[in-house]
VEXDREN-2710 file (C-alpha; in Angstrom, 1 decimal):
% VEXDREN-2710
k/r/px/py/pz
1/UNK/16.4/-31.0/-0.8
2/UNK/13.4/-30.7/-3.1
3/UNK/14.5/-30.3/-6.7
4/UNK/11.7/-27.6/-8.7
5/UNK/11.5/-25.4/-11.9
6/UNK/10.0/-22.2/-10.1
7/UNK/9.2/-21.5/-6.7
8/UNK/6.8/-18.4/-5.6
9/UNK/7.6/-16.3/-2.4
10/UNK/4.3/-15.3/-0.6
11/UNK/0.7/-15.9/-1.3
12/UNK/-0.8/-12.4/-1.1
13/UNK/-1.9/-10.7/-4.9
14/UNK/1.3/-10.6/-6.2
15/UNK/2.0/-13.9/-5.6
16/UNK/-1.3/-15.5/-6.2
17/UNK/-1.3/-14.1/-9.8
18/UNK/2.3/-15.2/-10.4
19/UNK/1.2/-18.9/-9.8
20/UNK/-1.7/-18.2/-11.8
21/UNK/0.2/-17.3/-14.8
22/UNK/3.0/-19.9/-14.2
23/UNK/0.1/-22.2/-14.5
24/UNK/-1.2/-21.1/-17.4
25/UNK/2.0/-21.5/-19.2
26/UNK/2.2/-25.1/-18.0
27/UNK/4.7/-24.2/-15.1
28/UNK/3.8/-25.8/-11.5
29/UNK/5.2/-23.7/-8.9
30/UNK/5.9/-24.5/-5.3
31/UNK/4.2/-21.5/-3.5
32/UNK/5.0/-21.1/0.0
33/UNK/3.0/-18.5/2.7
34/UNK/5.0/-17.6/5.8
35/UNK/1.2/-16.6/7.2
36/UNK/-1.1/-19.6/9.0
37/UNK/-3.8/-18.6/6.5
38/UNK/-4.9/-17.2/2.9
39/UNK/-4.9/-13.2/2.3
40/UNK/-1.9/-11.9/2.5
41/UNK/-1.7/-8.3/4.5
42/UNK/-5.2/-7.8/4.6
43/UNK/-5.7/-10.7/7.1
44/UNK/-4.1/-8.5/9.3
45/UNK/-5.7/-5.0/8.9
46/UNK/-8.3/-3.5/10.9
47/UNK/-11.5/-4.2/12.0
48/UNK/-12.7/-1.0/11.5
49/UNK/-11.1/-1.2/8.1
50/UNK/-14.4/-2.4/6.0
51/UNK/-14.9/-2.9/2.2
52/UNK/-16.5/0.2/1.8
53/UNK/-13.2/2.2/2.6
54/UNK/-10.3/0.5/1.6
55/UNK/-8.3/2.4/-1.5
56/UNK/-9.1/-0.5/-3.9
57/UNK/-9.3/-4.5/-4.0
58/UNK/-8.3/-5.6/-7.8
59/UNK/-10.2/-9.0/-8.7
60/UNK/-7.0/-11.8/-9.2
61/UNK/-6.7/-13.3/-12.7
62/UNK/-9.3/-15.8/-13.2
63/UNK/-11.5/-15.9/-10.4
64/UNK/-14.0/-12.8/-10.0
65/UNK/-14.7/-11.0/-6.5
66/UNK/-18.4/-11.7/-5.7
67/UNK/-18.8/-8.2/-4.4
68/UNK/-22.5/-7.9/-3.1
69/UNK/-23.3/-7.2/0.5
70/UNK/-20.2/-6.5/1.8
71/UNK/-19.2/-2.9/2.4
72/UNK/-19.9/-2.8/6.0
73/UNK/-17.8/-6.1/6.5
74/UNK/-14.2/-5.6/7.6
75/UNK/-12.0/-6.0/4.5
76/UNK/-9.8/-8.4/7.0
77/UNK/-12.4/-11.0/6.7
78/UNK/-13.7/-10.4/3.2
79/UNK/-10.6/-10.7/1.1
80/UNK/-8.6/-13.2/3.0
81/UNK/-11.9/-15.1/2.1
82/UNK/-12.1/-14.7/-1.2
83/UNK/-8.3/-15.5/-1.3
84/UNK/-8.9/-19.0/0.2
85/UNK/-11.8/-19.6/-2.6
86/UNK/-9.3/-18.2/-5.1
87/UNK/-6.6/-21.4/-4.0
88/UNK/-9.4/-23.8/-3.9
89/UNK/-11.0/-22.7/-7.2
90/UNK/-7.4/-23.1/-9.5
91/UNK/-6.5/-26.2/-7.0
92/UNK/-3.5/-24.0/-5.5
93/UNK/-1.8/-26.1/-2.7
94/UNK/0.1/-23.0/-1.0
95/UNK/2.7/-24.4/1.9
96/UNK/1.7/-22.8/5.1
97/UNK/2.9/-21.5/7.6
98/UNK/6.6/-21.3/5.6
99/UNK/8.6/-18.5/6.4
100/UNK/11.5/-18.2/4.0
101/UNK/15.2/-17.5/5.7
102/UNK/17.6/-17.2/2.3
103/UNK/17.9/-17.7/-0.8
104/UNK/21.1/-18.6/-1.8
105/UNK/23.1/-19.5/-5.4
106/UNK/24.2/-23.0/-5.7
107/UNK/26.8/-24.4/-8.1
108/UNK/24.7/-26.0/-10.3
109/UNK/22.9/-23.2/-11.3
110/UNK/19.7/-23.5/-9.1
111/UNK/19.0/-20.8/-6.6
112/UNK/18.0/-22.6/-3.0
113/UNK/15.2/-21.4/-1.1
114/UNK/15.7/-22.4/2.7
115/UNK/13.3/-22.4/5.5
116/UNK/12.0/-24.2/8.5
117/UNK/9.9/-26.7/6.4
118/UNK/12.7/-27.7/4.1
119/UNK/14.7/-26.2/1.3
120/UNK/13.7/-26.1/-2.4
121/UNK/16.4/-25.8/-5.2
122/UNK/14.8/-23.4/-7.9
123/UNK/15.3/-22.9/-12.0
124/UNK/13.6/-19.7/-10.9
125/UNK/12.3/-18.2/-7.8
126/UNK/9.3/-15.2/-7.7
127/UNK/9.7/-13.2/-4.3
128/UNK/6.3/-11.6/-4.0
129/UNK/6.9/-11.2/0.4
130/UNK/5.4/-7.6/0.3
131/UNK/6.1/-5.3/3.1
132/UNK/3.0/-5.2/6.0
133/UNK/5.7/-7.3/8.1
134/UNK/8.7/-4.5/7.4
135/UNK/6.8/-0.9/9.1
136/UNK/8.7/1.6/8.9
137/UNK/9.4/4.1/11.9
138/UNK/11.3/7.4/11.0
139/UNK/14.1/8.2/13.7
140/UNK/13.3/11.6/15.7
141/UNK/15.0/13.2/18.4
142/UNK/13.5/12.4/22.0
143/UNK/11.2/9.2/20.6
144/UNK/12.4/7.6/23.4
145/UNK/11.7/9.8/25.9
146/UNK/8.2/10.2/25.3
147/UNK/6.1/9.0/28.6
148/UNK/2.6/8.2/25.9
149/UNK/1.9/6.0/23.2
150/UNK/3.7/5.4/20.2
151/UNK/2.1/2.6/17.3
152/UNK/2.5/1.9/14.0
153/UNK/-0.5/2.0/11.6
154/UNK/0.5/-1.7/11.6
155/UNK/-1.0/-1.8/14.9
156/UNK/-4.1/0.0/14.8
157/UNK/-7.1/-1.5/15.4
158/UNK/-10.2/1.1/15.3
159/UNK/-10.9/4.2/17.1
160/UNK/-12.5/2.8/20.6
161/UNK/-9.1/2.8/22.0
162/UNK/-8.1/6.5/21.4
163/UNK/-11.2/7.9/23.1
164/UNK/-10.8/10.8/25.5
165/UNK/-7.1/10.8/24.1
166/UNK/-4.8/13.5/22.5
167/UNK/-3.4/12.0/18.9
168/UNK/-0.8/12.8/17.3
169/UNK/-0.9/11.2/13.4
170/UNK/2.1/11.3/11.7
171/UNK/2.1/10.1/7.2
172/UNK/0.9/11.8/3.8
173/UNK/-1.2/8.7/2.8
174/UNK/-4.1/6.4/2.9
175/UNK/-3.5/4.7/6.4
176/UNK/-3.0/8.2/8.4
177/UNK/-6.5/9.5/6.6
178/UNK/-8.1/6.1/7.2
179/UNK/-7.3/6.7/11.4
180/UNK/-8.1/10.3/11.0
181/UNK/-11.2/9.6/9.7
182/UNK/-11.8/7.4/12.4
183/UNK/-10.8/8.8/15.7
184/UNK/-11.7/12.4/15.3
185/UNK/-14.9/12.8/17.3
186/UNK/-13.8/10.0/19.5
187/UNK/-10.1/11.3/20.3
188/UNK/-10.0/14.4/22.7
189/UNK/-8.1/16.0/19.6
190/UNK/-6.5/15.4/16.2
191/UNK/-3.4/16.5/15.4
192/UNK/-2.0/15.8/11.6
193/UNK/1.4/16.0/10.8
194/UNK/3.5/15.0/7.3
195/UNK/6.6/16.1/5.7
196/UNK/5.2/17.4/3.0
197/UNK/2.1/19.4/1.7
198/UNK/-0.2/16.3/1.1
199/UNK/-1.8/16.7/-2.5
200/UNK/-5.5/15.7/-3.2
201/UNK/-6.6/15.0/-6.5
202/UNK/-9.9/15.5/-7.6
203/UNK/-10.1/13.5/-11.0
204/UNK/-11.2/9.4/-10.7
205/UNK/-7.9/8.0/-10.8
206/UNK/-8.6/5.7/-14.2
207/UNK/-6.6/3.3/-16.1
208/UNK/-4.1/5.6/-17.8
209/UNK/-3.5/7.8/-14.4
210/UNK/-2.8/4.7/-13.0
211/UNK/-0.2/3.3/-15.8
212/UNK/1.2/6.4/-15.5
213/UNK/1.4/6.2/-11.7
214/UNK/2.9/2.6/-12.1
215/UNK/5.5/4.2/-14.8
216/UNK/7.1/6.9/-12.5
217/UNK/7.6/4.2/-9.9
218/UNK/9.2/1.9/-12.2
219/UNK/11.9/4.5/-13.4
220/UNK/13.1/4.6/-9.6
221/UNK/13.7/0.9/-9.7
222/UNK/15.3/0.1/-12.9
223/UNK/17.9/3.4/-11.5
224/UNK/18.6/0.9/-8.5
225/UNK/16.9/3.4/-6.4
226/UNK/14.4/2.6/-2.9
227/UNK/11.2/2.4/-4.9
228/UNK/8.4/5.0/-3.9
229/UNK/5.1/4.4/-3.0
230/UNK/2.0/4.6/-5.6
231/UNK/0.0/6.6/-3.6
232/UNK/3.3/8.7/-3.5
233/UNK/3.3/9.8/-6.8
234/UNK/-0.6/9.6/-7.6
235/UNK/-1.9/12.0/-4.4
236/UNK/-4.6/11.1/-2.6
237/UNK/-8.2/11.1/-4.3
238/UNK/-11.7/12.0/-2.8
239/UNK/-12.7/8.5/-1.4
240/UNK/-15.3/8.3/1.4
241/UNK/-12.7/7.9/4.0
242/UNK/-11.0/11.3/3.1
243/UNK/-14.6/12.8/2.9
244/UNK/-15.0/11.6/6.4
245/UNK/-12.3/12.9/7.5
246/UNK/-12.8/16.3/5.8
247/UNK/-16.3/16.2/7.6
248/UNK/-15.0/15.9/10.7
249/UNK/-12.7/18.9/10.6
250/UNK/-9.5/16.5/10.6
251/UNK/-7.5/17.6/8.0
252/UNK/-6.0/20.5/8.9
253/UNK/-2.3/19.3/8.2
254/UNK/0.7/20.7/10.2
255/UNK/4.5/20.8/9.0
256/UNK/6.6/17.5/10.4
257/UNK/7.2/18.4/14.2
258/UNK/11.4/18.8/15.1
259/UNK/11.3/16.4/18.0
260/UNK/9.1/14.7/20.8
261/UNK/9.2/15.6/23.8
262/UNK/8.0/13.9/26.8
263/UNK/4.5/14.7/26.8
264/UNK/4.0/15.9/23.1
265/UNK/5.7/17.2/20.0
266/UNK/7.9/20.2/19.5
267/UNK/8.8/22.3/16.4
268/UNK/12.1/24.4/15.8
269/UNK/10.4/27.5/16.2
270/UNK/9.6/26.6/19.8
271/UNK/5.8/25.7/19.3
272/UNK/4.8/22.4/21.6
273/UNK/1.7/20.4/21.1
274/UNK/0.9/18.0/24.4
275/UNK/-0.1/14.7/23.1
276/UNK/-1.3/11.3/24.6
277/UNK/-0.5/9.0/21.2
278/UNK/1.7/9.6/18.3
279/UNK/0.2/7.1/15.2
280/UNK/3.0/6.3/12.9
281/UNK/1.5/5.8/9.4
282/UNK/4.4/6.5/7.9
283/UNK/4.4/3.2/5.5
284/UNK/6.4/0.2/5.5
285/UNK/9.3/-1.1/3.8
286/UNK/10.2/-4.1/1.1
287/UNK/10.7/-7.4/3.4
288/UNK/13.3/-8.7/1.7
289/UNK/15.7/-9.7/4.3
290/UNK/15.6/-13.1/3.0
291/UNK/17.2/-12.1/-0.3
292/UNK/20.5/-10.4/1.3
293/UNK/22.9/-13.4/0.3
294/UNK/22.0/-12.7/-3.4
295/UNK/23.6/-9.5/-3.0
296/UNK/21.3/-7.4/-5.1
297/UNK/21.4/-4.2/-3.8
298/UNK/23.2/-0.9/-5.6
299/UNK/24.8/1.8/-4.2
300/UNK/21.2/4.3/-4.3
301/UNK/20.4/1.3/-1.6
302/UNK/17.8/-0.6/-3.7
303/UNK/17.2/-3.3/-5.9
304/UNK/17.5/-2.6/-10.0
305/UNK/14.6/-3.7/-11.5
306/UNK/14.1/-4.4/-15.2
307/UNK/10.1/-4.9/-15.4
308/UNK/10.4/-7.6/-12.6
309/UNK/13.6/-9.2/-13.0
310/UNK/15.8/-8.6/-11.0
311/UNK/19.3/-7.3/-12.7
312/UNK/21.8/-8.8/-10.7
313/UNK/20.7/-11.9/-10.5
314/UNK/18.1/-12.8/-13.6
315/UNK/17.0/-16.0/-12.2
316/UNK/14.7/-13.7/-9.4
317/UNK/11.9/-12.2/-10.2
318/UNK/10.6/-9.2/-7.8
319/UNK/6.6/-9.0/-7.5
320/UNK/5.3/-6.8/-5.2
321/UNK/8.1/-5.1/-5.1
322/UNK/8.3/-1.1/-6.4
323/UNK/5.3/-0.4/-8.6
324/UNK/4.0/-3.8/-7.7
325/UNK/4.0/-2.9/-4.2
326/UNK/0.1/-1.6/-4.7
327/UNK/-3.1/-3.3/-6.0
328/UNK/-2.8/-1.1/-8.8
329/UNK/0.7/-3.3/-10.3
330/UNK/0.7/-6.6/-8.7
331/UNK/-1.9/-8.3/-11.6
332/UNK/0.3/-7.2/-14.2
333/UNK/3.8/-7.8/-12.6
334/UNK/2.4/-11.2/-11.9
335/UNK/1.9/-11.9/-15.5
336/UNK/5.1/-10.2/-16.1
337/UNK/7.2/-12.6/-14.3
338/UNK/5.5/-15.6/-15.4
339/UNK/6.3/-14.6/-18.8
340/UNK/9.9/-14.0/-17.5
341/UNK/10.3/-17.3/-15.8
342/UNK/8.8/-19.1/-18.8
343/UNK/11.2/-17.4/-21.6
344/UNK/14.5/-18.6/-19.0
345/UNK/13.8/-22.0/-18.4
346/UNK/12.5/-22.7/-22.1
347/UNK/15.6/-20.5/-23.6
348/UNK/13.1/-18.4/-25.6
349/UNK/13.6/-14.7/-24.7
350/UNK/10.8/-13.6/-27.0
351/UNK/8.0/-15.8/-26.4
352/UNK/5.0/-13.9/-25.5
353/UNK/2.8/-13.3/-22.8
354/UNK/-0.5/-15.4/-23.2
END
């Protein structure tokens, strides 16, 4: 077993900007990448998903974007890119492909970080694993019954697919606009479904609606709570892909359907849609499996989060986690827990952040 001050969980943003800041305040993590490559979740988005639609991509600390050319090229080739020129640039050595199976307490203080490559024992561990690999699908009656298709957002892969089909997309946020936005004029019809009236905001999102945004998230966390999503609480703003969508007559939400049915949806007032696909954007959840001998959760079902430290157990630090969880958090949390991992290991609670 490996013996290190401060190992980092995951190389997407949230992670990448951890190491950064552990580095600039002289601490040398061990990062490790379950993925066979740089980028994090956007290595595995769409190919119809191209720069010039995605909801935001925040430069990491240090290292600027070279945005130029590039908003007709898929955001799955673009940022992974610049993620790899990112690792080269600061002279990263990330540990690929390590997928992480526990972290556990020891007895001499250290928390172990166990995998398939080898196990690490940690002063300090960052867990910035994300969520694209957790999807979440919501339970409703007759799912299994249904004789179409059923994905996950997770899953999609552009519009050519659903042609001549009847789609069914179910999710309030970006990802169920973003296949909206695509498919109608290709599908034989667009159906759009969410639990709630979705809410469009028609100011430009800027820096204090977005601490704001970040704010409301964090007050779920530190209550122990399941965090929400940002795009939750901020609404969804006019960006090209929900103008496209708009132009193509694809917004015209419907109330959450009762049940599925073998070929469509039903609602409890007896109405019945026939469908070919249902499309599950329905979000994804904290993958955080890993974490479950730790024992961290509290009776709301999440994690309590103070900033990014986690409560139970102050030798973890959460990025990407809660109001880290978007692009809009993960630069700050990862200075955040730098800062954090710094003040434990030198004993200085109120050293600052540089």
């Amino acid at each position: 077993m490996d013996e290190t001050d401060v190992v980092v969980i995951g190389a997407g943003q949230a992670g990448l900007s951890s190491a950064y800041f552990l580095r600039r305040f002289g601490l040398g993590p061990v990062v490790l990448d379950a993925a066979d490559g740089p980028g994090g979740a956007w290595r595995h988005r769409s190919p119809s998903l191209t720069m010039d639609k995605v909801h935001g991509v925040f430069d990491l600390p240090g290292v600027r974007r070279e945005a130029g050319q590039e908003g007709g090229r898929p955001a799955a080739e673009v940022v992974p890119a610049y993620y790899a020129r990112y690792e080269r640039d600061l002279g990263l050595a990330v540990a690929r492909p390590v997928r992480v199976t526990a972290v556990t307490g020891s007895g001499d203080g250290r928390l172990v970080v166990s995998s398939g490559a080898g196990e690490w024992a940690a002063r300090a561990v960052v867990n910035a694993t994300g969520t694209w690999t957790r999807p979440y699908w919501p339970y409703y009656p007759g799912a299994g019954r249904f004789r179409g298709r059923q994905l996950h957002y997770a899953s999609y892969r552009g519009p050519g697919e659903f042609a001549g089909r009847r789609v069914v997309v179910v999710g309030g946020g970006a990802s169920a606009l973003h296949v909206l936005s695509e498919i109608a004029g290709v599908a034989a019809a667009t159906t759009w479904v969410t639990r709630r009236p979705p809410v469009f905001r028609g100011d430009d999102f800027g820096e204090d609606a977005r601490r704001a945004a970040v704010a409301l998230v964090e007050e779920r966390v530190r209550a122990g709570l399941p965090p929400q999503s940002v795009v939750g609480v901020t609404g969804l703003g006019y960006t090209p892909v929900v103008r496209a969508a708009m132009a193509k007559g694809a917004l015209d939400r419907l109330p959450m359907f009762s049940e599925i049915t073998e070929d469509g949806v039903a609602w409890a007032d007896g109405t019945r849609l026939p469908a070919d696909v249902i499309v599950w954007a329905t979000g994804f959840r904290s993958a955080l499996d890993h974490l479950a001998p730790l024992r961290l959760r509290e009776p709301g079902g999440g994690i309590r989060v103070d900033g990014t430290r986690a409560v139970r157990e102050p030798r973890l630090q959460l990025v990407g986690y809660g109001p880290s969880a978007s692009t809009v958090g993960a630069n700050r949390a990862g200075r955040t827990a730098a800062a954090n991992v710094r003040a434990l290991l030198t004993g200085d609670a109120t050293a600052p952040a540089a």
